[in-house]
C-alpha positions as CSV (number, residue, x, y, z in Angstrom):
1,X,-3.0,-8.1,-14.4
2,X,-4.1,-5.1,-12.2
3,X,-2.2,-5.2,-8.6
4,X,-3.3,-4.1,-5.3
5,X,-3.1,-0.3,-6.5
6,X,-4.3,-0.1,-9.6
7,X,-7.6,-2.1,-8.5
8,X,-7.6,0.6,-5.3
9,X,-7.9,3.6,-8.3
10,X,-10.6,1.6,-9.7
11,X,-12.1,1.5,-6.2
12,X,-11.7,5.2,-5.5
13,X,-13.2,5.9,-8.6
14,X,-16.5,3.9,-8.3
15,X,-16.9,5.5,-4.9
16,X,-16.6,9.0,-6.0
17,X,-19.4,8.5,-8.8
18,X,-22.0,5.8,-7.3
19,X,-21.8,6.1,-3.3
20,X,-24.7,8.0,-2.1
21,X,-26.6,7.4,-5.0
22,X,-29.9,5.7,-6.0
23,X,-29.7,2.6,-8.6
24,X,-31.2,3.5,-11.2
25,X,-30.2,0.4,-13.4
26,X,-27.7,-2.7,-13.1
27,X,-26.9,-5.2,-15.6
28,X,-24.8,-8.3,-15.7
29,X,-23.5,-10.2,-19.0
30,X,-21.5,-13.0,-16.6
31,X,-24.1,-15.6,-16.3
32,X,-24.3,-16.2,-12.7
33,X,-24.9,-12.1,-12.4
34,X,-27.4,-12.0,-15.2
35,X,-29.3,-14.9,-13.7
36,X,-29.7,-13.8,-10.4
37,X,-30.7,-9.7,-11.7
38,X,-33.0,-11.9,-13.6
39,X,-34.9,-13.2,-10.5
40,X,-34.1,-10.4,-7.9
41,X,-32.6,-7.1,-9.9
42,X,-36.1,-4.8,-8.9
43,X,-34.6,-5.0,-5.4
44,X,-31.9,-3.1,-6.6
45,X,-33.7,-0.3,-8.0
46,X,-33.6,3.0,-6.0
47,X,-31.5,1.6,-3.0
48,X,-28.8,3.4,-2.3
49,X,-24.7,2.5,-3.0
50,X,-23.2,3.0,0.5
51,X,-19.1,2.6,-0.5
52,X,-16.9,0.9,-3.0
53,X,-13.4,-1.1,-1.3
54,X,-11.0,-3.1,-2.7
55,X,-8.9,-6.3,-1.2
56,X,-6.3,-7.1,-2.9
57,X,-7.4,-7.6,-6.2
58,X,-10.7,-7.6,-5.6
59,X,-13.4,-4.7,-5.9
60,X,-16.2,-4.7,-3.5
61,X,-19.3,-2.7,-3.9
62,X,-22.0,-2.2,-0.8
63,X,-25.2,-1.7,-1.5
64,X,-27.9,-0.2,1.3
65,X,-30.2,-3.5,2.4
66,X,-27.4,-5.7,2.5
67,X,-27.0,-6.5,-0.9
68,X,-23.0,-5.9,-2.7
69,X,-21.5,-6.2,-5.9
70,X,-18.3,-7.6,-6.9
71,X,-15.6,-8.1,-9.6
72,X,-12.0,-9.2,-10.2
73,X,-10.3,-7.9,-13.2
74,X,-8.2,-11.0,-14.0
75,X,-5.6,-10.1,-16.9
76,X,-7.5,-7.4,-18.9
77,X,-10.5,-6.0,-17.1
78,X,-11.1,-2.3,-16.4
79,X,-13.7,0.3,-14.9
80,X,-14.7,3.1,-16.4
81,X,-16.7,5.4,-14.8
82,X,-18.8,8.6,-16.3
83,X,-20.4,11.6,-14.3
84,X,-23.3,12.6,-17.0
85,X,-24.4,9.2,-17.6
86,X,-23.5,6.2,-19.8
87,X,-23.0,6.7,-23.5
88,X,-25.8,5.6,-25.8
89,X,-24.2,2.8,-27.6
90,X,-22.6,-0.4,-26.2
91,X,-19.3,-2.0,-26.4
92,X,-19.4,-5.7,-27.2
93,X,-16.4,-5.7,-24.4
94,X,-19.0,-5.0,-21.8
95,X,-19.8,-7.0,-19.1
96,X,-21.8,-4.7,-16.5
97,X,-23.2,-2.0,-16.1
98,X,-24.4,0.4,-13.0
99,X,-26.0,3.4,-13.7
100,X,-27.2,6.3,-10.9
101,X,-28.8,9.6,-11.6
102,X,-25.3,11.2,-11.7
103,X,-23.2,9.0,-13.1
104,X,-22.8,5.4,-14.1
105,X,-19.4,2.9,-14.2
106,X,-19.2,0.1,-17.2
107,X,-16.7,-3.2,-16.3
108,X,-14.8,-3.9,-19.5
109,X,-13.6,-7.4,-20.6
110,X,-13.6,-8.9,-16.9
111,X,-14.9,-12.0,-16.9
112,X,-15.7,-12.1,-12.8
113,X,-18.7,-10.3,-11.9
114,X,-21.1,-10.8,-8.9
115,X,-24.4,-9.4,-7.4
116,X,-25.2,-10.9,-4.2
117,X,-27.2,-10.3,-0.9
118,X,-25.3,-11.2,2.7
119,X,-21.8,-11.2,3.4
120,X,-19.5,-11.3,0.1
121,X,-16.8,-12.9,2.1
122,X,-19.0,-15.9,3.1
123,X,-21.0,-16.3,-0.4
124,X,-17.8,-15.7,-2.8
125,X,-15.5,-18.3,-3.8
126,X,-11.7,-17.0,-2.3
127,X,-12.9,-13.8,-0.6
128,X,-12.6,-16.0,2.9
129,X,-9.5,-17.2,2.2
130,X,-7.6,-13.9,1.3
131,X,-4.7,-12.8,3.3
132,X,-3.9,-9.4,4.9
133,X,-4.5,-6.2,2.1
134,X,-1.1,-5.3,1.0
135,X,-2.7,-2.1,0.9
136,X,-5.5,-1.2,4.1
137,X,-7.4,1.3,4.3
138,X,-6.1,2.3,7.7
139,X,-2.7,2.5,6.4
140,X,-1.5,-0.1,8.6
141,X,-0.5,-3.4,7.4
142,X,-1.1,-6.9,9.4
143,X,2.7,-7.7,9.7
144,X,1.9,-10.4,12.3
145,X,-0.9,-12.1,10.0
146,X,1.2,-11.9,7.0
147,X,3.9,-13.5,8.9
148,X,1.5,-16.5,10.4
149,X,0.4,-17.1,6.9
150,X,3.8,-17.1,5.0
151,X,5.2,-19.5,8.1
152,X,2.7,-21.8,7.6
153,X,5.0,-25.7,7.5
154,X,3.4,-26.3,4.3
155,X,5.2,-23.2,3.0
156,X,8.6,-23.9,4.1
157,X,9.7,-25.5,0.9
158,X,8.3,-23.1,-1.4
159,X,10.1,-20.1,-3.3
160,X,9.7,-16.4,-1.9
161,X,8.6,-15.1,-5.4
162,X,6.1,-17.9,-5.5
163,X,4.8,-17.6,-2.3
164,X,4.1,-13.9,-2.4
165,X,1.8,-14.3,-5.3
166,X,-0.1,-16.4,-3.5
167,X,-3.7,-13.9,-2.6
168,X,-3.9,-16.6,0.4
169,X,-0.7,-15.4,2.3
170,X,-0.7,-11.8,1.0
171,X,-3.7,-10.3,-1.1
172,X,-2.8,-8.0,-3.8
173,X,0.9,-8.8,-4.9
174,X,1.4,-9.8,-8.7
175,X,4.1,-9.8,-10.7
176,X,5.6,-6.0,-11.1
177,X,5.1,-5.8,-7.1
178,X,6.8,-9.1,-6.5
179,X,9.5,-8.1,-8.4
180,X,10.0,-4.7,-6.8
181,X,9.4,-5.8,-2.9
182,X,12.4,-8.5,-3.2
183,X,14.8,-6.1,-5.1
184,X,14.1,-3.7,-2.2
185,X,14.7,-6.6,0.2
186,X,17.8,-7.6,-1.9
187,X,16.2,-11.4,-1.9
188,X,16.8,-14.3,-4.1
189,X,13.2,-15.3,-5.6
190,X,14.3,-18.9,-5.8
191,X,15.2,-18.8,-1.9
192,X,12.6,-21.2,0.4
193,X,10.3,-19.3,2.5
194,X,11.9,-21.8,5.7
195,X,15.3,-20.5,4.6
196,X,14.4,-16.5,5.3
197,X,16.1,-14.5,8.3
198,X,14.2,-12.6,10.8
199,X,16.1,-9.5,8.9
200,X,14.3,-10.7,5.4
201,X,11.1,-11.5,6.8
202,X,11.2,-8.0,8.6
203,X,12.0,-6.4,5.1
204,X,9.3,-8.2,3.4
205,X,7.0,-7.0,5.8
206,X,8.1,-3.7,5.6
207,X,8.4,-3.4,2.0
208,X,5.6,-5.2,0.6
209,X,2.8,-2.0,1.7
210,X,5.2,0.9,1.5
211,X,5.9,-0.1,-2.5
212,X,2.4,-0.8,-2.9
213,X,1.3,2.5,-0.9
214,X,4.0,4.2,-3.4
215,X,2.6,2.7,-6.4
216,X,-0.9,3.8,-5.5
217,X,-0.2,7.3,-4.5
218,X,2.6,8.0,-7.4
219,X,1.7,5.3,-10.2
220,X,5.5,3.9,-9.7
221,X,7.7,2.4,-7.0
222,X,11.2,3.2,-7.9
223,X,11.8,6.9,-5.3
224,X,11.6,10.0,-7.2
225,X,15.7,10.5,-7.0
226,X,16.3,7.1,-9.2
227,X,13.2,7.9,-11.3
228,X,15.3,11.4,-12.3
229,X,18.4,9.3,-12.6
230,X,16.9,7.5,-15.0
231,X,15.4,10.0,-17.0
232,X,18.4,11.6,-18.0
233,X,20.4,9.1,-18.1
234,X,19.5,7.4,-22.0
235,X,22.1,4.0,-21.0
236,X,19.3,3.4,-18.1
237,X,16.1,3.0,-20.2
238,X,14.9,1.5,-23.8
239,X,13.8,4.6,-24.7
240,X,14.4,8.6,-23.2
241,X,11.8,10.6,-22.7
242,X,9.0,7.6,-22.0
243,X,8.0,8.5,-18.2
244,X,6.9,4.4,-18.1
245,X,10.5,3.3,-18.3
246,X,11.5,5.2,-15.2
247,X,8.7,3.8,-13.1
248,X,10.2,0.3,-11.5
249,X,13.8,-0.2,-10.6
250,X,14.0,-3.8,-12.2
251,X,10.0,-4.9,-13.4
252,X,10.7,-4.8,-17.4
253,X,14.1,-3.3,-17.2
254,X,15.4,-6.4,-18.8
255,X,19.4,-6.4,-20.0
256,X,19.7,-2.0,-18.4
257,X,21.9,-1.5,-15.7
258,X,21.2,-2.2,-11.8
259,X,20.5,1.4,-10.4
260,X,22.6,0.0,-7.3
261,X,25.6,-2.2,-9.0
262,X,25.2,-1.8,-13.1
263,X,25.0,-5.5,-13.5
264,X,22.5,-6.4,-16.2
265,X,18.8,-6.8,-15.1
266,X,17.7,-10.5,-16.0
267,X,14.1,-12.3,-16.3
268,X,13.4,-15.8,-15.7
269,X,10.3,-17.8,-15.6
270,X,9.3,-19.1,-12.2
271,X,6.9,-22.0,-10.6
272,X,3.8,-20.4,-9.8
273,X,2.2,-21.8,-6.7
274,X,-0.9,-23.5,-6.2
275,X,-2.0,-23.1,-2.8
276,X,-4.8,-26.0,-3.1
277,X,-2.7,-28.7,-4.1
278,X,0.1,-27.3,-2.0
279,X,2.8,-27.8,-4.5
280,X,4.7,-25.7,-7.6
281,X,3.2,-26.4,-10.9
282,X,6.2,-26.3,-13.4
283,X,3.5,-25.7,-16.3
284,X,2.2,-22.8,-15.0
285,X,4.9,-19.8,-14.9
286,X,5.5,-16.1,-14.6
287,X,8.4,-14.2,-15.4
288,X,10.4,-12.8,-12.7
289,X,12.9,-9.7,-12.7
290,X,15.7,-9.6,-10.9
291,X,19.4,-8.2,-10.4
292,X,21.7,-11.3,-10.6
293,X,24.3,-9.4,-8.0
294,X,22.0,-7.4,-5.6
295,X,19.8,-10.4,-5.1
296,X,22.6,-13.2,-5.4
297,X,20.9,-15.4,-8.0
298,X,23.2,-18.0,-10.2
299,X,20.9,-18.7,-12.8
């Protein structure tokens, strides 16, 4: 599933080919989408795309008037965007489609799309409830909102690698991220959030939008020193020479050698955490990565 970053690229790249531009078509294959273009998509046409944002997951585009458009990617949706128009033909993978005079974008395979008008965070189911952006805009991360959120009592029994996929506490985290921000923190993912040190929470604070600033700006979070290490060093990877294997320091480096102690990288599967029901459900799981020293886990 696309993270914080990756859905941020996505962002960047919408906005650089629609914003300032006229609408000159939009269409929909979601139902909700293609029934409200049905009734109301001529208000669309010629009104102007003022920005494309993302939070967390989540893509947002504004349209002048009020009106916005939105997506979420889930497992296997993508963007594309094109600067001298769509191409002719059409991919039974497509779900929308906006096109401008100079450009257009095409969603791919996503099966969340939405065309509104008002306030997206008010009409769309979990927008409201979303925690900080593990990634802002203005580069500065709500520590203090991240911190309320995690603390909450009904999170003090919880596991830290459960909580921190949870887009109510922190919005944009998933599983590579997770991985990486409690290896950084040198945290247990089976320890309870009420069981965390001021030094920890500090550390995931910290942690959690620098990796994710890194991952955005360099397509990686391990620092460019380990990334060297690793690539020219053929016991640290599956494969030499595959820049992808020198990207995270323990996300899919299953059975390699810890960069910081040579134990073996393990993988587990986890409780994921529903936030409604306020409990782990043990049939839905994610795999976790983690250094068995470093991060003190008897498994």
């Amino acid at each position: 599933m696309p993270e914080a970053p990756e859905v941020r690229k996505y962002a960047d790249a919408l906005h650089s080919v629609l914003s300032g531009q006229s609408i000159n078509t939009i269409e929909a294959r979601t139902r909700e989408a293609k029934q409200w273009l049905q009734a109301n998509g001529d208000r669309l046409i010629g009104r102007r795309v003022l920005r494309v944002v993302s939070h967390g997951k989540h893509l947002l585009g504004y349209i002048h008037g009020g009106f916005y458009f939105h997506s979420h990617l889930m497992m296997w949706g993508r963007w594309q965007t094109f600067v001298d128009g769509p191409p002719p033909e059409r991919d039974r993978r497509e779900r929308a489609r906006i096109v401008v005079p100079e450009g257009a974008a095409i969603l791919f395979s996503a099966p969340i799309f939405n065309v509104g008008k008002g306030d997206p965070y008010e009409q769309i189911e979990n927008l409201g409830s979303l925690g900080p952006d593990v990634l802002p805009y203005k580069r500065k991360f709500n520590q203090s909102e991240f911190r309320r959120r995690l603390l909450l009592p009904k999170h003090r029994e919880i596991t830290i690698g459960a909580a921190l996929l949870n887009q109510r506490i922190l919005a944009g985290l998933g599983n590579y991220l997770r991985a990486e921000v409690l290896f950084a923190c040198k945290i247990n993912p089976w320890r309870k959030v009420g069981e965390l040190s001021e030094i920890e929470l500090g550390c995931l604070s910290r942690t959690a939008p620098e990796l994710s600033r890194r991952s955005y700006e360099f397509s990686a979070t391990a620092p460019e020193e380990d990334r060297e290490r690793m690539g020219g060093d053929a016991s640290l990877v599956y494969q030499q020479g595959r820049e992808y294997g020198t990207r995270h320091l323990v996300f899919r480096r299953t059975n390699l050698p810890c960069l910081c102690c040579g134990e073996k990288i393990k993988q587990l599967r986890q409780p994921t955490y529903n936030s409604e029901a306020n409990e782990e459900e043990e049939e839905r799981t994610r795999i976790v990565y983690f250094c068995p020293r470093c991060q003190a886990v008897e498994r």
